[in-house]
N, C-alpha and C positions, 0 to 999 in steps of 0.2 A: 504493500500500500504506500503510494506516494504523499509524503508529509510535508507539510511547510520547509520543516527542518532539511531535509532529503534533497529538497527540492534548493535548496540555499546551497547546498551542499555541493550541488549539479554546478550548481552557477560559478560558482568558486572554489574551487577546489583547493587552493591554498591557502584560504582564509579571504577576510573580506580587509583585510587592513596588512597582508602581507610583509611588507616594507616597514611595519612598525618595530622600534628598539626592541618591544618586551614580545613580538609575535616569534616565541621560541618554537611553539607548533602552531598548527590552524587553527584559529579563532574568527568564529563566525556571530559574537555577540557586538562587537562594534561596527557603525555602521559603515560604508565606503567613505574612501577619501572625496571621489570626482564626481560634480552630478550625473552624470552618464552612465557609471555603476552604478547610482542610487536609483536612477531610471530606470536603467534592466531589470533590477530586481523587482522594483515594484510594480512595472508593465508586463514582463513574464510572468508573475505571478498574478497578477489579476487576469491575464488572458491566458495562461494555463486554467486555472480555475475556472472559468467564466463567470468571476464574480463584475466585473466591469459592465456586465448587462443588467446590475443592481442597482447602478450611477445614473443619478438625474441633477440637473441644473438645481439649484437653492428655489425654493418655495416655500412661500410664509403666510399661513393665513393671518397672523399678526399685525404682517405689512400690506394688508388688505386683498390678500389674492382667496377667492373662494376658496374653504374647506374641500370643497367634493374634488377639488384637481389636483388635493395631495396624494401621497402614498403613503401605501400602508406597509410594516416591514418586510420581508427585507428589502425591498426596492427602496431605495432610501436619498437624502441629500444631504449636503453638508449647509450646517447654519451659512448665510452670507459673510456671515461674522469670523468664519473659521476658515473660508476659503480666501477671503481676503487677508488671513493671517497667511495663511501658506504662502501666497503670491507676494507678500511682504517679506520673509522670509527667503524665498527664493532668488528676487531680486537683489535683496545684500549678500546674497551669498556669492553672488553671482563677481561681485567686489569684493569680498574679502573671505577668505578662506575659513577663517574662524569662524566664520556666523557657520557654517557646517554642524556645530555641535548643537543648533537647536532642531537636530536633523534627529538627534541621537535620541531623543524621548519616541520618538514615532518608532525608531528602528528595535528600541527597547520591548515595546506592544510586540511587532513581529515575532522577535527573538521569543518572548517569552509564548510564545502559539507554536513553536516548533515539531511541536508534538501532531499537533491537529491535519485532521484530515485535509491535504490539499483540494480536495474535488467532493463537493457535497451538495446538495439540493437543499436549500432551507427550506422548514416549515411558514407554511401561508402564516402571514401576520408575526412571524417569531424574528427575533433579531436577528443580524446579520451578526459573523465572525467580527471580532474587534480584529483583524488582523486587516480587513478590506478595507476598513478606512482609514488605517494607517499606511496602508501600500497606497490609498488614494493621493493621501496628503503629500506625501514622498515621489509618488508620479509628479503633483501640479508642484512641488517647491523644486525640483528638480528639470522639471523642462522650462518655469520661469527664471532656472536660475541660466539657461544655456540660450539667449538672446542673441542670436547673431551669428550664433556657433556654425563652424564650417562657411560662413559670408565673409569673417570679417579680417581681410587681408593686414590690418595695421597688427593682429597675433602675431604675424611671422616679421613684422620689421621692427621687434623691441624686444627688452627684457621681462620676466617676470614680473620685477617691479615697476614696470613701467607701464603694464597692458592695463587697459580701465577694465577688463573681464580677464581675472587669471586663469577660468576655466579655457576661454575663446582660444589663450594661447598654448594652454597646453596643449589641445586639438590642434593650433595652427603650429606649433613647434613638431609634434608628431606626424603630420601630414608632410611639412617641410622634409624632416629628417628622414622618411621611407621612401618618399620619391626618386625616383632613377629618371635623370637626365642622359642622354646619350645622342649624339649626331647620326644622324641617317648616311651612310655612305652612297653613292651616286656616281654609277659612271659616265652617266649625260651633264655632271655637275660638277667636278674632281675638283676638292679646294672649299667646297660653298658650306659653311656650316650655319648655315641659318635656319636650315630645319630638324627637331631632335624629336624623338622617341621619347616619349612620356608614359611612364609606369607607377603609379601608386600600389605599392603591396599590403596596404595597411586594408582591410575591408570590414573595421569595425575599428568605435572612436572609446570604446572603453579604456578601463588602465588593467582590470583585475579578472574580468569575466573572462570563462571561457567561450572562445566565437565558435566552438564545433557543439553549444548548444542553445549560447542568444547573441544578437549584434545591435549596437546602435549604431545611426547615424543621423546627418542632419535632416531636415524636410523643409521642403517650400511651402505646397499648398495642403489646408487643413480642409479635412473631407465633411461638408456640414451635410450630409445626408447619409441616411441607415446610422444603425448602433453597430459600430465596431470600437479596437482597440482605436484606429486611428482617426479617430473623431476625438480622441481626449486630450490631443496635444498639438502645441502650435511649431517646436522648435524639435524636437527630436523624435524620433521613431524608431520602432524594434522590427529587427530582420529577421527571420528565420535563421538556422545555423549556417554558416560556412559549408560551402560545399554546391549545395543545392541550385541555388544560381549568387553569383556572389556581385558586388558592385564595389567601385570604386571613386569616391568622390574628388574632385580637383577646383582646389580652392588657390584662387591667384594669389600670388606675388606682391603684387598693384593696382592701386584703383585701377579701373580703365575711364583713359580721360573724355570724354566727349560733352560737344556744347550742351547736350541734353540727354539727360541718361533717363526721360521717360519716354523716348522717341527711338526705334528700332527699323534703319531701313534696309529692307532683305530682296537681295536679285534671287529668283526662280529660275532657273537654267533648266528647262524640260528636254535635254540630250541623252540620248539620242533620238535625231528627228524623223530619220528612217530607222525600222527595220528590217533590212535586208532577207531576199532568200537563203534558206539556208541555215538559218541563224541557228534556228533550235532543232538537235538531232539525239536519237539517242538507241535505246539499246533494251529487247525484252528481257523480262526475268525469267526464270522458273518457277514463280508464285503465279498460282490460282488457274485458271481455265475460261474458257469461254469471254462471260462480258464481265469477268474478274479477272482477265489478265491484266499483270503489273510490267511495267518498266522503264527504265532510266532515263532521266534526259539532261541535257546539259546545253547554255547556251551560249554561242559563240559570237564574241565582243566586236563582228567585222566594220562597225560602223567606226571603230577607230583609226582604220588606215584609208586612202583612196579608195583602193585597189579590191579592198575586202578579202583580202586572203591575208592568210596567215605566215610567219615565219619558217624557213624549213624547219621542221624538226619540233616545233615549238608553239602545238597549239595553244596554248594561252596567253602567247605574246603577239595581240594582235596588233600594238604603236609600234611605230618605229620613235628614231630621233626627231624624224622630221615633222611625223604627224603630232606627237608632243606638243613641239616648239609651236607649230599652226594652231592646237589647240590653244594653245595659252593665250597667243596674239588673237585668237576668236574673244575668246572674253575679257580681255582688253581692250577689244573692240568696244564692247557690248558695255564696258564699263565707263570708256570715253563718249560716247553716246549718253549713257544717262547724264553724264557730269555735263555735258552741253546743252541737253535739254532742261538742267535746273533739277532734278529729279534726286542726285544726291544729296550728299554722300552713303553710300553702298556700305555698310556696316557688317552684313551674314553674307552670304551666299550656299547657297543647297542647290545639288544635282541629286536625281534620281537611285533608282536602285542598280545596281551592275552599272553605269552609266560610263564608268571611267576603269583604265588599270592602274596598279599601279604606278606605274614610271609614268605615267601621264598626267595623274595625281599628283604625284613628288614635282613635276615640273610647273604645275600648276603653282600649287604653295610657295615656291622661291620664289617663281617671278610675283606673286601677289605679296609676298613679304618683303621685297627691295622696292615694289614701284607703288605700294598702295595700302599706303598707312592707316587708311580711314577703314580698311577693313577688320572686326573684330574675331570671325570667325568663319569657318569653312566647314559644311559639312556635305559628304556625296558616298554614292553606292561605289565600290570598288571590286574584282573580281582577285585581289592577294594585297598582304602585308607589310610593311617594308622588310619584313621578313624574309621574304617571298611566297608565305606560307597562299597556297592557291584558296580560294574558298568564296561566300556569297559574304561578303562584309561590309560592315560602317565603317566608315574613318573619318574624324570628327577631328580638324585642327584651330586653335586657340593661339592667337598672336599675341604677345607678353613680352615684356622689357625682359633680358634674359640675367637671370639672379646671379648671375658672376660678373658683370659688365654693362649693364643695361643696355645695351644695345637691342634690334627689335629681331624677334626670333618667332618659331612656330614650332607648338607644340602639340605632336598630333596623337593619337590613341587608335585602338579598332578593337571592333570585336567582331564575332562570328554571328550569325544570322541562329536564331535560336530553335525556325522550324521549318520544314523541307516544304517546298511548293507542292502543292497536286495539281494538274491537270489533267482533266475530265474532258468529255466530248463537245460539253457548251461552249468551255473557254479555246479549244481548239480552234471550232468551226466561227465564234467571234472573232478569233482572232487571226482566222483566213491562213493556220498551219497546216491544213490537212496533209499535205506535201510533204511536210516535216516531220511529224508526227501521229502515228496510226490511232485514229479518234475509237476503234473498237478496243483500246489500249488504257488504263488508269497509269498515268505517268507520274512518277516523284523525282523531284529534281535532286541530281547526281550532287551530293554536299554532304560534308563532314558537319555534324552538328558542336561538336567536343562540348568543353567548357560554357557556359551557360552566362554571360558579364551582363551589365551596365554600367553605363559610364554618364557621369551626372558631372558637367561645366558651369563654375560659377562664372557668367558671364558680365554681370553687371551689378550691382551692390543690390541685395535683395531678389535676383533671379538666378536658377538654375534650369538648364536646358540637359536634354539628351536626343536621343535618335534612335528610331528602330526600323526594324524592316519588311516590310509586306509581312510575312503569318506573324508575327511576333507582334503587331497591333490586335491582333482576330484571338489568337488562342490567350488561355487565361493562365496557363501553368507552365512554368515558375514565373516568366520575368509579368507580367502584368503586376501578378501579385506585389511581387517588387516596387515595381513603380508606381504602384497606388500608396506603397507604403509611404516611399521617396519622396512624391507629390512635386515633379519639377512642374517649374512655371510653365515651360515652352516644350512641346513633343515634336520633334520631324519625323515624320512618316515617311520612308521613302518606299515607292512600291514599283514594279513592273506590270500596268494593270492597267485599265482601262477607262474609260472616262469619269470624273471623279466627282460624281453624282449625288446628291445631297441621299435619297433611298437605298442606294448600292452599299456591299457592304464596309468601306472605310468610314461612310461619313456615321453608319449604325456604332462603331466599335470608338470613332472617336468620339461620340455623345456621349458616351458612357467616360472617356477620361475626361468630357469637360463637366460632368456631372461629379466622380471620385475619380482621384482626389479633386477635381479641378481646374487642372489643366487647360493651355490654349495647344490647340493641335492644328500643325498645319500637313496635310499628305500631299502628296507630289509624286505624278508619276510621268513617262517620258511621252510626249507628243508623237513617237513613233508607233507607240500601241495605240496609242487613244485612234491616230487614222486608221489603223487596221480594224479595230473593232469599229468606228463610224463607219469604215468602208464596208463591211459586211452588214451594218445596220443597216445604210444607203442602200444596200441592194436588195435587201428584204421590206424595205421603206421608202420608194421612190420617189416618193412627195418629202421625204423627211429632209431637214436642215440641222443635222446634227452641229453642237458648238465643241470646236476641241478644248474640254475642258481638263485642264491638265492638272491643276490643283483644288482644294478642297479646307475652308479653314472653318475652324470651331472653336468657340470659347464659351465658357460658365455661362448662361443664362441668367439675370438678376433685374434690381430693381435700375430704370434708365440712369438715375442719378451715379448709379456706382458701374453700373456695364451695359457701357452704350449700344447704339442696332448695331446689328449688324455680327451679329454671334456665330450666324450659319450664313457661309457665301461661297457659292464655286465660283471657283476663278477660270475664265475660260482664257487662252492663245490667239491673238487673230490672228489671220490668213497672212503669213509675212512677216509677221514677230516671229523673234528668237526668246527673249525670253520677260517676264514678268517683274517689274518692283513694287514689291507689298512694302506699305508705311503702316508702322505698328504706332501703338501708344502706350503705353505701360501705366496704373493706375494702384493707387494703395487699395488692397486688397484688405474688404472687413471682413473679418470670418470670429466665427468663434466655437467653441468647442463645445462637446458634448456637456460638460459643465457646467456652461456661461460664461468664459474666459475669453475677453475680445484682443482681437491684433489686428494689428494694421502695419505690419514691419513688411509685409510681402507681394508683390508683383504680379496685378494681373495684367494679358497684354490682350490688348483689341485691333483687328482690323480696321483700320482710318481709310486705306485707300488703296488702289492696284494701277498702276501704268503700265503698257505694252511695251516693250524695246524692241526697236528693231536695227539691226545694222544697215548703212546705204551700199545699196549694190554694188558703190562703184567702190568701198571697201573694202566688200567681199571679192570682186577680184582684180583688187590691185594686189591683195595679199593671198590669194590662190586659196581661199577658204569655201569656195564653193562645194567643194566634196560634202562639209560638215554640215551645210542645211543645202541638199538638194534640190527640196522642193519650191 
C-alpha cells in the first residue's frame, strides 16, 4: 500500500535536505530547500492522490455569496484569508531565502500523515486529510514564490547576491551551467562560426527530486478550463518522469532588444511550391492482406535542386552548393521586398514540414545571421540534423548575443517528429499520387521515431514558443500531454497537408490548444500540396474556386477587451505570392487558477494582420530563381 510517507520516499531518495551539515542519513522531516522541490512534492502528491479535485476557489457566505453554492466536505476551500497568506509568503520567499522556514509548519502536517493512506475516497460530508491542505498551501507558496522562473534572463548575468529572485537564478545559473554550446562545422562555410549547436541536458529545474519519477519546469499559459492538476498554477508545472517524452527548456542570455516587444512580425515561406512527380515512393510490407495491406513510403526532397534528381549515390542529398546559395538569395529577396514595401521588420520566419535539408538550412541561418539583424528566430521542417542524422524533423534557431563575446550568433536545436504519417486512399487520390503510391495500399511513412523531445524558446520576456509537426499536433500521447503541461504562448504547426481549412483537421486539434492550455497556434503547410489537393478538388468541382490557403491561425477565444477578433483566420496565398507577413500583437494575459489566483505576467498573441509578398519577376531572373517558384 502506497503511503504518504512511501511516496516522499519515491520523490527523494536521499532525503529532502540532502546537502545539510547534520543530514548524516536521509531525512525526510525537513522541508526542501528550493520552491521547485516544495512544488513537486506537493503537486505529485495531490495528483497522485487525486485529492486536487477537492480544491475550489474561496467562498464565503459571510462575504455575502449565497449559502447553497458552498461545499460541503470534503470538497473544500481555503479561507481568503489563508490563501492570501500563502501568496504573501511565497512572494518573500521568493526574495529571501529564509522566509522558507514559514514553509516548514505546513511541511510539519505532511510529515506527520506519513503513515496515511496515499489514495482514498473520503466519506460524503467527512473531512478531508489534513495533509491536502497542506500540500495545497505548499503548491500556491511555492509557484508564487517562482515568478519569472525560466523568463528571467538578468538570473544568468549576476550573482546570488545580486538577483532580486534567488530562486530565478538558481534555475538560470543551472540552465546556464548544463548547456552545451558547440559550432556547427560546414563545408559550404569552412571558417564561419556563427552558427552553434545548442543542447540543454538539464530536463527538470529541481535540486533534490528524482526526475525518473517527477519533473518541474516552467509554464506560460495557465489552462482556465476542466479540473486538472494544471489549472492550479501560474508559474511552474509537473512533468511526468524522464524518459517518456522529455523537454528541454532554453532560456536566453539577453533581453532581446526591439522597439516593441508587444509586436511580432513573422514571414510564412509556404516552400515548396511545386510538388514534383515522383516525389513520394515507396515499398510493401509483409503485414496484413487484401484492403489491409501495409507499406513504406518515403519522400523525396527534388524541389531543392533544378534539375530534380538527386546526387549519385546519395539519395537524401537533394541541394547542391549552388541551389543552397539560390535559396538563401530567394528569401533575401523576399525579405528586401517587404522592407521596401514598409511591411517590416521581419522578426520569425517558418517554412513548412520537410521543406528544406539540411545544408540548405545551415546556409540559410548564416546568411540570415550576418545580413539581418532584425531577425529573432527561424523555424522550418528539415529532412537530417546537423548531425547528419537522416529523419522527418524540426529545427528551430534563436539568434542571441553569443555568451563569450557578444557578438550575434544562432543557436539552433531539432528534434524528431514524434509520429509516422498514414496515408490512406482519400489522401492519395486528393493529393493526385496514385502514380506514386498504390491507393489499394495503407502507407506509413519510412521514419525512425527514437526519443520523444520538446523544445520550448524563450523568445521574448514573458513568451515561450515551440514547434511541432503534422501527427504530433493530432495525436494526444506523450508530447501533447506535455505541452498542455508546458502551456507555451506560440505553437508552429508545420505540416505536409492540404488546405488549411478552419473544419479540417489542424484547425479541430488546434482549438483545442487554444482552449488548454491556451495557446496561439499558427499551422502552415507548403503551397505545393495545397495545389495538388485544389487540383483534384477543381476537377471533381468544376464551378469551384478553391483559395490556396496555406496557413491557419488560432488563439484563446475571450472577452473583446482582453482578445480581440479575429481568433480563427485562414490565411490564404494569392496567385503570384511567394510568401505571407502575419503582424502579431502580444497582450497581458489575465488568467487565473483553479483557486482564484490572478496573473497577468504572460503573453497572449493575436493576429492584427497578413500581407502577400511577392518577388518582381524581373528579380526572379536576374538571379536565376525561377526553378524555386515555377508557377
Amino acid at each position: 500500500m502506497s503511503t504518504v510517507g512511501s511516496e516522499l520516499r519515491r520523490l527523494f531518495p536521499h532525503g529532502t535536505n540532502p546537502a545539510s551539515e547534520d543530514a548524516s542519513e536521509p531525512d525526510w522531516s525537513q522541508r526542501p530547500f528550493v520552491p521547485a522541490d516544495v512544488f513537486t512534492a506537493a503537486a505529485h502528491l495531490l495528483e497522485t492522490s487525486g485529492a486536487y479535485q477537492y480544491i475550489v476557489a474561496p467562498y464565503s457566505a459571510a462575504s455575502g455569496g449565497d449559502p447553497r453554492y458552498g461545499y460541503d466536505s470534503p470538497t473544500a476551500a481555503p479561507l481568503k484569508v489563508e490563501l492570501e497568506r500563502w501568496i504573501d509568503i511565497g512572494r518573500r520567499w521568493a526574495r529571501r531565502p529564509d522566509v522558507g522556514e514559514e514553509v516548514q509548519p505546513f511541511w510539519d502536517i505532511l510529515y506527520a500523515c506519513e503513515a496515511e493512506k496515499l489514495v482514498l475516497t473520503p466519506s460524503a460530508r467527512a473531512p478531508s486529510p489534513r495533509w491536502w491542505s497542506a500540500c495545497h498551501a505548499m503548491l500556491v507558496i511555492a509557484d508564487e514564490a517562482s515568478g519569472d522562473f525560466g523568463y528571467d534572463y538578468r538570473a544568468t548575468q549576476s550573482t546570488v547576491g545580486e538577483a532580486d529572485k534567488w530562486a530565478n537564478w538558481l534555475a538560470g545559473y543551472a540552465l546556464a551551467d548544463v548547456t552545451e554550446r558547440r559550432p556547427i562545422p560546414s563545408a559550404d562555410h569552412p571558417g564561419n562560426q556563427d552558427h552553434y549547436s545548442r543542447h540543454v541536458s538539464l530536463d527538470s529545474l529541481c535540486t533534490d527530486v528524482d526526475r525518473h519519477v517527477a519533473r518541474v519546469f516552467p509554464k506560460g499559459r495557465t489552462t482556465e478550463i476542466g479540473c486538472t492538476l494544471r489549472t492550479f498554477s501560474h508559474n511552474l508545472t509537473l512533468l511526468p518522469p524522464h524518459g517518456r517524452a522529455n523537454a528541454y527548456w532554453h532560456q536566453s542570455v539577453d533581453a532581446t532588444e526591439v522597439d516593441n516587444p508587444d509586436a511580432l512580425t513573422i514571414l510564412v515561406i509556404p516552400f515548396p511550391y511545386v510538388i514534383p512527380e515522383r516525389s513520394f515512393h515507396g515499398c510493401e510490407t509483409d503485414v496484413g492482406a487484401g484492403e489491409q495491406r501495409w507499406g513504406r513510403f518515403q519522400l523525396d526532397q527534388r524541389w531543392l535542386r533544378p534539375d530534380g534528381s538527386a546526387l549519385p549515390g546519395h539519395d537524401e542529398e537533394w541541394s547542391t552548393t549552388a541551389s543552397r546559395q539560390a535559396f538563401a538569395d530567394f528569401v533575401e529577396a523576399m525579405l528586401a521586398k517587404v522592407r521596401a514595401d514598409g511591411d517590416g521588420p521581419i522578426q520569425g520566419i517558418v517554412l513548412p514540414e520537410l521543406s528544406l535539408d539540411w545544408e540548405t538550412y545551415d546556409t540559410l541561418i548564416r546568411r540570415l545571421c550576418r545580413n539581418w539583424p532584425s531577425i529573432e528566430f527561424v523555424v522550418a521542417g528539415v529532412s537530417q540534423d546537423c548531425n547528419g542524422r537522416v529523419g522527418n524533423q524540426v529545427t528551430a534557431s534563436v539568434f542571441r548575443p553569443s555568451p563569450s563575446d557578444g557578438r550575434r550568433i544562432a543557436e539552433t536545436h531539432s528534434r524528431r517528429k514524434h509520429h509516422r504519417w498514414q496515408i490512406d486512399r482519400t489522401q492519395i487520390e486528393s493529393y493526385g499520387i496514385e502514380g506514386d503510391l498504390d491507393p489499394e495500399v495503407l502507407w506509413w511513412e519510412h521514419h525512425s521515431v527514437e526519443e520523444r523531445v520538446l523544445h520550448l524558446d524563450v523568445f521574448r520576456e514573458g513568451s515561450a514558443m515551440t514547434a511541432v509537426i503534422c501527427e504530433d499536433l493530432a495525436r494526444v500521447d506523450p508530447g501533447l500531454a506535455l505541452l498542455r503541461s508546458l502551456g507555451p504562448n506560440l505553437v508552429f504547426a508545420l505540416l505536409m497537408d492540404g488546405p488549411q481549412l478552419k473544419f479540417r483537421w489542424p484547425g479541430t486539434y488546434a482549438t483545442a490548444l487554444a482552449d488548454d492550455p491556451g495557446s496561439s497556434v499558427l499551422s502552415i503547410t507548403c503551397a505545393g500540396m495545397v495545389d495538388r489537393s485544389n487540383a483534384t478538388f477543381k476537377a471533381r468541382n468544376p464551378t469551384a474556386a478553391p483559395q490556396r490557403t496555406v496557413a491557419l491561425w488560432k488563439n484563446r477565444s475571450g472577452p473583446a477587451s482582453v482578445y480581440p477578433p479575429g481568433d480563427f483566420v485562414e490565411i490564404n496565398l494569392p496567385d503570384g505570392s511567394h510568401g505571407l507577413v502575419l503582424k502579431l500583437a502580444g497582450t497581458r494575459a489575465h488568467e487565473t487558477t483553479m483557486d482564484g489566483r490572478p496573473n497577468t505576467d504572460t503573453t497572449a498573441w493575436h493576429l492584427r494582420g497578413v500581407t502577400p509578398v511577392a518577388i518582381e519577376a524581373a528579380v526572379l531572373d536576374a538571379q536565376n530563381l525561377r526553378w524555386i517558384v515555377p508557377n
